[in-house]
N, C-alpha and C positions, 0 to 999 in steps of 0.2 A: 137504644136507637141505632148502635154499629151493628147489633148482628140484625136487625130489621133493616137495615139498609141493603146489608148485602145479600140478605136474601130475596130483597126487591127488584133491588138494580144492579148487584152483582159486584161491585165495589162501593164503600163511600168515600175512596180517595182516585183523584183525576188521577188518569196513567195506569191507573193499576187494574188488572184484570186477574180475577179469581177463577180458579182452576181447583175449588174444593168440589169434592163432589164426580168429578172425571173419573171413570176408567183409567189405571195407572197409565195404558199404553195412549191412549188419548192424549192424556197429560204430557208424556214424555215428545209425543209426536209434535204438540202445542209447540211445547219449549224450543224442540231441536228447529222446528221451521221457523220461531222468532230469531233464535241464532240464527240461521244460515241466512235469514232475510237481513240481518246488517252485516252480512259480507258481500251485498251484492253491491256489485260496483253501482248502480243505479237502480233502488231499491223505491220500489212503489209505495203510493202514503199509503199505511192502514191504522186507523183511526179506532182508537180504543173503545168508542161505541159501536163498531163494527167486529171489532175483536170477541167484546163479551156477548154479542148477539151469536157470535161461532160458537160457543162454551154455551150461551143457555142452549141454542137448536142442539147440538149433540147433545146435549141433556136429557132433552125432550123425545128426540128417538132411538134414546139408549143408546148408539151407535160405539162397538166397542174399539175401533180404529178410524183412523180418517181415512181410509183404503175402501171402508164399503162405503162412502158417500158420494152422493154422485152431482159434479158441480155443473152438469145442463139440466138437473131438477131444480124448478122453481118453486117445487111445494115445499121440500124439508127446513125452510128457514122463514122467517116475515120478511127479510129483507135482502132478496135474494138478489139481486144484482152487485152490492156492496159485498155480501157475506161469501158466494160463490165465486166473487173475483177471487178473495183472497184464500178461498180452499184451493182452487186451481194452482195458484202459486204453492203454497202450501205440500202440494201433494206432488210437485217436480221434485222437491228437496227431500222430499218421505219416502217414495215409493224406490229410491236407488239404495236405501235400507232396507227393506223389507224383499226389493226382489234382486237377483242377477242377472249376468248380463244374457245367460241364455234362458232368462224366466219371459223377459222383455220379448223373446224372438215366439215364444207360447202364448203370452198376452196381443200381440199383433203389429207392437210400435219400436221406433228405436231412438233412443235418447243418446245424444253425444256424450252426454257426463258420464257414459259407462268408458268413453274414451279419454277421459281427462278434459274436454275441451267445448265449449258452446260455437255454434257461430253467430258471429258479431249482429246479422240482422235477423234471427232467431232466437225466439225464448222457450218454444213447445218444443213436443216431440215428435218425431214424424211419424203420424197414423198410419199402419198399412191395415185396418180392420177394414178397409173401403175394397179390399180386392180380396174376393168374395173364394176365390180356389185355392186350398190349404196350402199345395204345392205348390204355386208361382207366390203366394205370400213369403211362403218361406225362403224362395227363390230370391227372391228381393231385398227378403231383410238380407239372406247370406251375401251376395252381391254389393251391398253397401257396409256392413261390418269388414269385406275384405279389402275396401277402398280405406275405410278409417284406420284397418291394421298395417295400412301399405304405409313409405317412409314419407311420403306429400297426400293428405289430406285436400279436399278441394277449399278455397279462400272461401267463398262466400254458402249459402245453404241454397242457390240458384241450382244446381246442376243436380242434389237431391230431390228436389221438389220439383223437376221436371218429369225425373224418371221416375221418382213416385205416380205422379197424374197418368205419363204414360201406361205403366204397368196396371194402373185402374180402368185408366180408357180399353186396354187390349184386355181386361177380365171380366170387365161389363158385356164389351162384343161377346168373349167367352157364353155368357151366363144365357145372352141374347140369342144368337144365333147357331152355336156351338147343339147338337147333336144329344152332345153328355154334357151339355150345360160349362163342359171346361173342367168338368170332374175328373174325368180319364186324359193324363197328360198323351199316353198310348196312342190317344186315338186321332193326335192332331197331324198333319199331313203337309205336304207343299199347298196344297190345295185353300188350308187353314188360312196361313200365310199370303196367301194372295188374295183371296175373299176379304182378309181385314186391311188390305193393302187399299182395295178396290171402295170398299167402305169408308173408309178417311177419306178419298179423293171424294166420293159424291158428297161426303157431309160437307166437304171445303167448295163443291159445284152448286149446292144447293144452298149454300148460307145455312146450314143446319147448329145445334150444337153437336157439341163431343160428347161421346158415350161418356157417362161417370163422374163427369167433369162439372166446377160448378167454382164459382167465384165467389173472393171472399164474402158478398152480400147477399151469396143466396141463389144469385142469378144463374141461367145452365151458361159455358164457355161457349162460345160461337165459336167454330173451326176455321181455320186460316190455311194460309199456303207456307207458314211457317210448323202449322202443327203437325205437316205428313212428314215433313223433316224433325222433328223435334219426337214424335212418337216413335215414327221407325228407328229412327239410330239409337234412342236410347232402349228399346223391344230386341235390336239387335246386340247391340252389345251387354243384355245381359244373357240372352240366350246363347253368344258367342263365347262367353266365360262359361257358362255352366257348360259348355261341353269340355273348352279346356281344363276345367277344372274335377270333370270327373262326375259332375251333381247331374249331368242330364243322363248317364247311363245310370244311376242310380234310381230315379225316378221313369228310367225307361223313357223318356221323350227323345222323339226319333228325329234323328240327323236331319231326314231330307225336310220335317219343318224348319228346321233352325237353318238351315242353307237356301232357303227360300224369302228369307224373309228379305227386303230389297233395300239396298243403303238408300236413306231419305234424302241424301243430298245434302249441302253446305249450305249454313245460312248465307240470304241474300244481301252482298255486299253493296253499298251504295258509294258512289265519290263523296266526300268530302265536302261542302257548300260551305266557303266561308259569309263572313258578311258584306255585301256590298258596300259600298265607299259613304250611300246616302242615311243606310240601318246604322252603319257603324259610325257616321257622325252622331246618330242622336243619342245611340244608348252610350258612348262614352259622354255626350255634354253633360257640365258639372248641373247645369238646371235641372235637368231632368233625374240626374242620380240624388240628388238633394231632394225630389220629391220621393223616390226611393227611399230615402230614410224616414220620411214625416209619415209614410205609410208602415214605418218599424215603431209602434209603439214601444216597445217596451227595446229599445234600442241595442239589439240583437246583433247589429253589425251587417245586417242585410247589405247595404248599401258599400260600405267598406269590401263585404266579400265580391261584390259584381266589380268594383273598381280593381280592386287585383287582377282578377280572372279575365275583364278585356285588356286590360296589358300585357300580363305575362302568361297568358294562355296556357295555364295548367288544367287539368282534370277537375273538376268541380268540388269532390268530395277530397282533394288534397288541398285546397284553399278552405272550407268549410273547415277540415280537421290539424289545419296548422298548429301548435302548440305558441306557447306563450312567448319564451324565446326562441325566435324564430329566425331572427334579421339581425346584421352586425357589418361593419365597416372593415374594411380590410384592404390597406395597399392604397385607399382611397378609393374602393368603389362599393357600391352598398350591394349587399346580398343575404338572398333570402332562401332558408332550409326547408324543404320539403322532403315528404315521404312518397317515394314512388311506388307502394306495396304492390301496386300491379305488376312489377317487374321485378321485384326484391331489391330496390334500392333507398335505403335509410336515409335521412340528415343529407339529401342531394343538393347542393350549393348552385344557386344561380342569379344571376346577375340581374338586381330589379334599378329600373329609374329611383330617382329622388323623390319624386313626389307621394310612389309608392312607398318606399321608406318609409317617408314622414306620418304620410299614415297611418300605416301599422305602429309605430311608436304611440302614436295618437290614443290607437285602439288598445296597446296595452298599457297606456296610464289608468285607462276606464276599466279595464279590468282587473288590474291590482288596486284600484277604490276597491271595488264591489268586492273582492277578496277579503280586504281588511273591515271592510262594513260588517263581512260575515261572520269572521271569526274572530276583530280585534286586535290583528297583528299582518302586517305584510305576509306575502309570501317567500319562502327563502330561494336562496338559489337555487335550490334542490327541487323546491316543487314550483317553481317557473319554467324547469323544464321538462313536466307533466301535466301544468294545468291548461287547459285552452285558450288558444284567444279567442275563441267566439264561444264562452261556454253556454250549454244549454242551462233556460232556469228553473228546468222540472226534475223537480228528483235529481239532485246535483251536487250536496254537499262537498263534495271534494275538489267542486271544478274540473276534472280530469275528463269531464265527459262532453262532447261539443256538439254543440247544434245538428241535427241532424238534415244533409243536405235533401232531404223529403220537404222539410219546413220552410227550406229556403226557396227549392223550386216551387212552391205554392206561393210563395209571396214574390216571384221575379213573374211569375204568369200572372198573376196579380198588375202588376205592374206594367204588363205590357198591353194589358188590356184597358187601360185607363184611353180618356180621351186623351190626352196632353202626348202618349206615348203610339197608342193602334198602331201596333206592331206585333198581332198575337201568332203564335207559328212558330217565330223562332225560339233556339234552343241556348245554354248556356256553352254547348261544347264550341257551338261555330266559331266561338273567340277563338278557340284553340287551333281550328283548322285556318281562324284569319292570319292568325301568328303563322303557323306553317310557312303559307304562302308568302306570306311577306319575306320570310327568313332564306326563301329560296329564289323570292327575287331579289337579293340584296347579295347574292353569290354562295350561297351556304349550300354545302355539300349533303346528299341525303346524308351518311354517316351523322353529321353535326345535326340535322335534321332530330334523324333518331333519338342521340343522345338524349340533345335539350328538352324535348317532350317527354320522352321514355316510352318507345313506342314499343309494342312485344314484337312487331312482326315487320319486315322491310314492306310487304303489302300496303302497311298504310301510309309509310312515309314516299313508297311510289308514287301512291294515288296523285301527290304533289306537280308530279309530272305534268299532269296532265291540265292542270292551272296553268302553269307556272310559263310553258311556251319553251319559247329558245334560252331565255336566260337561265335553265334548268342547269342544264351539261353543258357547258364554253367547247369539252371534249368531243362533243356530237360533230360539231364543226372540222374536219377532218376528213382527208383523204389517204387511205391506204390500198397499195399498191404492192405488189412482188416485187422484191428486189433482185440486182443485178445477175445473185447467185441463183435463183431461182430459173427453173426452165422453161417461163412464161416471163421474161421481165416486164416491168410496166403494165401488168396486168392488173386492173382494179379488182379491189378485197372488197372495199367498203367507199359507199361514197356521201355526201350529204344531200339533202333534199336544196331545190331549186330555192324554196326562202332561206334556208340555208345558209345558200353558199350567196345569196343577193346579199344577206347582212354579213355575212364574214369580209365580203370584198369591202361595204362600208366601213364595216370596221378596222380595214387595212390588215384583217388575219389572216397569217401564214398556213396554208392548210396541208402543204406537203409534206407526208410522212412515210416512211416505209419499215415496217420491222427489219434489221438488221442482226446479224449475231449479237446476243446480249443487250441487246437494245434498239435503236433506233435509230436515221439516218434522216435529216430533212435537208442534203445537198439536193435539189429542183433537177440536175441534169438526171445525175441519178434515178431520182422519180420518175422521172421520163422514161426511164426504159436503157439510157443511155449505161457504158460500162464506167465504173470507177475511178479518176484521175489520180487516184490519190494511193492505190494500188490495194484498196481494202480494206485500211489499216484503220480498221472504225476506231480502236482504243485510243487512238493518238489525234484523232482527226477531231477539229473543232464544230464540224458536223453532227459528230456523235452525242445522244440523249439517251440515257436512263430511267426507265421506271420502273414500276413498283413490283412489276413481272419479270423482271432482272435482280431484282434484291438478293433471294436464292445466289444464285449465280454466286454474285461476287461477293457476298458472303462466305464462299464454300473457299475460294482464291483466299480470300485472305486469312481465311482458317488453315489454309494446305501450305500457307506462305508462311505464317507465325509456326507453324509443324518444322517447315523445311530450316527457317531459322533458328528454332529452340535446338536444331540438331548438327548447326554449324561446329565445326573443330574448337572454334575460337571466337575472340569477340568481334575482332577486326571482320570478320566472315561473315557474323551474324547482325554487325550492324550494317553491313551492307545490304545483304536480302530485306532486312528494315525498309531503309531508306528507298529499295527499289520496288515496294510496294507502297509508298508513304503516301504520296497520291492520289493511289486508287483506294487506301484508306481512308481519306480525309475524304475523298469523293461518296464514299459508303456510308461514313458520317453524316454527310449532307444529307444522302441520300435518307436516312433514317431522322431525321429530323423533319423532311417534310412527311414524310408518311404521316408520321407521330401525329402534325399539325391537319392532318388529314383524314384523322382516325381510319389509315389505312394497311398501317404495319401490320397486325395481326395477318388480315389477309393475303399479305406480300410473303408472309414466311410460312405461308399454306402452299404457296403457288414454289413449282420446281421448275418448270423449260417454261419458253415460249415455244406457241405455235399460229399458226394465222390461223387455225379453225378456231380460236377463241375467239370470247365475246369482246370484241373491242369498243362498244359502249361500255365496259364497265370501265372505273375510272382508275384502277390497280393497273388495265393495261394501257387506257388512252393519256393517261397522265405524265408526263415526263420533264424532265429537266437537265438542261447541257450540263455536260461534264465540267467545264472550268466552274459551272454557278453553284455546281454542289461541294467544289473545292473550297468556294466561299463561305458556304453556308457550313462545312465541316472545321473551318478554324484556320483554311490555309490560306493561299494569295491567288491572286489569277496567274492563271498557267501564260510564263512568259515563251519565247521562241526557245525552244531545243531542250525546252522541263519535260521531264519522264513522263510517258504517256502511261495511262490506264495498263496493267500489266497483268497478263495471264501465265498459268501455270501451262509448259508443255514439254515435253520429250527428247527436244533437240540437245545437240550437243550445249549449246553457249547457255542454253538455262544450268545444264547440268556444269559448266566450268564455273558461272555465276557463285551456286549453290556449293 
């Protein structure tokens, strides 16, 4: 009865899959992809009646490797949607045995794992069999193998798969309109170049599709005013390398095309739209995120995740992929660890409300059940800080793998489009851009701006500006003027706008400023144009302000001061140069603490002189603070009548009888 079993149905024990009868390398190929299929972090179900449906079909058409079967034929198996998934997979983990990495560039595709590494939202390999001219195929793979050899890899498989479709879209034109079909690289011209220049634009004038182009479902790509940008720069910059590199004189493709071809331009930037005061009542009330959850069957944390994300206004996919321990108490305040991989920053600590907290504690008592539901036993310390807190429940054994924010945004537009909510349109970011705004009208500096998001570029934390009004820069607010030494005194540098300077006067702000030696002057007569009472003597004068564009400066003084001391005779000598620089030390002190708090030091120790042709919006130079307040703020006392004034290094004799 055992061996008529197995020769019926191929085992008579559940789980087990027989492999009598296989070609050795079949077998071995069987085996080696069930191994690599349980090291994949997220390993798809294959079902042992699908298994031995793979062992009888290769049976059946003799097949002596898994290399010649082909998993878009629907005839070689009965059950080809189950059996052909799992050759597919199957044959990712096979064929990087069987071929090399310059077998892959002969075959037409390029597989990351000849580089060590997958990326995160790709499991294939990238086809280039779709670009049909031997030479630009090969062009292409070379071009991206030199990208994967270079020291940064791209994060995502987005910027592969653009210049893939590009280099298909310009090889199809080739095939279409090209002379020699795209055969002869020789024979392409400026002319080439601007032909397929001209051809993008009508396909984007006429609502056409893209040449070669076609979407996951089959459908052709319809042309945008994003694709003449997105085609040409990447057209261009492989053709830009193959001549730096030497591959365009190789294959004879001529200069004056590849200098012809036209930068497509930057993508189109949009401001920022946070939510209005009336959207952003209803998608935080707790009513309506409560029917957010009853719409989470299998309670997934949908709801949890929208409640973080309208508060603390992170990136979608950094709340989606929170880890387990995440949050903790410190100092008495609660905070919460996120990963900012878009900017390279790990474990980044930020300060969430209480109710958030409580939350997320919430969310991971439900997920350390389900944990020990699974396996029996809690998780330890060790793997609470690898396992998710919203983990996915497909294909997941380890927990370490989390929801993926595709699932989530399907079920928040879900949600938006219900009657209770009809609010469909908006996005999960706006939270992000509502925090912004908020944080910048509540006085926050873009620097702090920056940070707290983690924005890659000052472009977006700009864009804030432009919300945000007058309470943006307090520093906008200002007037400067040439000062007395100047051969124009009183002449305006910089002035504020008419609303302005109507709210500065409400607000009783002091707007007179003048750059001064190493700093800044806001005595009013002065300002005026009028000459110095005081005989110029800005270090000593209570008039005198500092900022972040002076740091230099007197840094360099108290550097040449501690010099001239370490080389006093004696102590008595040296503690005197000490003490007559102690103030303008404690001052520099100060000085350096508020930068610090301003995340503005770095840039202050970039910057060397002042000059009035700088930008005095920025806030390195518009920013300042008196000289006695930085003495405070460095550890000393307020500067009483006839205390040493701010002290520079010079020439004369009484520094050198000093010294």
């Amino acid at each position: 009865m055992d061996n008529w079993l197995a020769r019926r149905s191929g085992s008579p024990v559940a789980g087990v899959v027989n492999l009598v009868g296989l070609p050795p390398l079949v077998d071995a190929e069987i085996r080696y992809a069930l191994w690599a299929h349980t090291k994949n972090a997220a390993p798809a179900r294959w079902h042992p009646m699908w298994l031995r449906r793979l062992v009888k079909s290769c049976l059946a058409t003799g097949a002596a490797s898994l290399t010649e079967l082909d998993p878009g034929d629907a005839g070689w198996t009965p059950q080809p949607a189950a059996v052909n998934r799992i050759l597919r997979e199957m044959l990712k983990d096979v064929r990087p045995i069987h071929h090399t990495r310059a077998d892959t560039r002969e075959l037409g595709y390029l597989d990351t794992n000849y580089w060590g590494f997958r990326f995160p939202d790709r499991r294939s390999a990238f086809d280039l069999t779709a670009i049909s001219q031997r030479w630009l195929r090969d062009l292409t793979w070379d071009y991206l193998a030199d990208q994967l050899d270079g020291p940064r890899h791209p994060r995502t498989q987005g910027t592969f798969e653009t210049l893939r479709r590009s280099m298909v879209c310009f090889a199809t034109y080739l095939s279409e309109c090209d002379p020699h079909h795209g055969a002869a690289p020789g024979s392409l011209s400026a002319s080439t170049a601007k032909e397929f220049t001209a051809d993008l634009k009508r396909c984007v004038s006429n609502a056409e599709a893209v040449r070669g182009i076609f979407n996951v479902n089959g459908q052709p790509s319809r042309a945008t005013a994003t694709t003449i940008s997105l085609t040409l720069n990447a057209l261009r910059r492989v053709m830009r390398w193959a001549m730096d590199s030497g591959a365009a004189a190789t294959i004879r493709l001529p200069r004056q095309f590849i200098v012809a071809i036209p930068f497509g331009g930057g993508g189109s930037f949009k401001n920022p739209r946070p939510f209005t005061d009336p959207v952003l009542r209803e998608l935080s009330d707790p009513a309506n995120i409560a029917l957010l959850d009853r719409m989470d069957s299998h309670d997934n944390g949908i709801g949890d995740i929208w409640s973080i994300q309208v508060q603390c206004g992170r990136r979608i996919g950094e709340v989606v992929k929170l880890r387990l321990d995440c949050v903790g108490e410190h100092l008495g305040r609660t905070w919460l660890w996120v990963d900012m991989t878009k900017v390279a920053k790990l474990d980044y600590a930020i300060q969430i409300p209480r109710d958030v907290y409580d939350l997320i504690r919430v969310r991971q008592a439900k997920t350390m059940e389900r944990f020990r539901l699974k396996h029996g036993v809690a998780p330890t310390a060790t793997q609470q800080r690898s396992i998710a807190l919203f983990p996915s429940r497909v294909t997941n054994p380890t927990f370490e793998r989390s929801l993926s924010p595709s699932s989530f945004a399907v079920a928040f537009k879900a949600w938006l489009a219900t009657d209770q909510i009809a609010l469909p349109g908006h996005t999960t970011h706006q939270a992000r851009h509502t925090l912004a705004t908020r944080l910048v009208n509540a006085g926050a500096s873009m620097t702090h701006v920056k940070r707290v998001l983690g924005h890659v570029s000052e472009r977006m934390s700009d864009s804030y500006v432009l919300i945000a009004g007058s309470q943006v820069e307090p520093f906008l607010q200002q007037v400067w003027v040439n000062g007395p030494g100047n051969a124009r005194p009183g002449q305006v540098v910089l002035t504020p706008s008419d609303a302005e300077a109507s709210t500065a006067e409400r607000l009783m702000v002091d707007l007179a400023a003048i750059p001064t030696e190493h700093g800044l002057c806001t005595f009013k007569p002065v300002v005026g144009g009028f000459e110095c009472p005081f005989g110029r003597r800005c270090d000593s004068c209570e008039h005198f302000v500092i900022t972040g564009a002076d740091y230099s400066y007197w840094k360099r003084q108290e550097q040449r001061w501690a010099a001239m001391a370490e080389g006093a005779p004696d102590e008595a000598a040296r503690a005197y140069i000490y003490g007559g620089f102690e103030r303008s030390s404690l001052a520099l002190a100060g000085l350096e603490k508020a930068l610090v708090a301003l995340g503005l030091l770095g840039q202050a120790k970039e910057l060397d002189l002042r000059s009035p042709h700088q930008d005095f919006f920025d806030p390195v130079w518009a920013q300042g603070w008196r000289a006695g307040d930085l003495v405070e703020m460095g550890g000393g006392t307020t500067a009483a009548q006839g205390s040493p004034p701010l002290l520079e290094v010079c020439d004369d004799d009484e520094t050198r009888a000093a010294s």
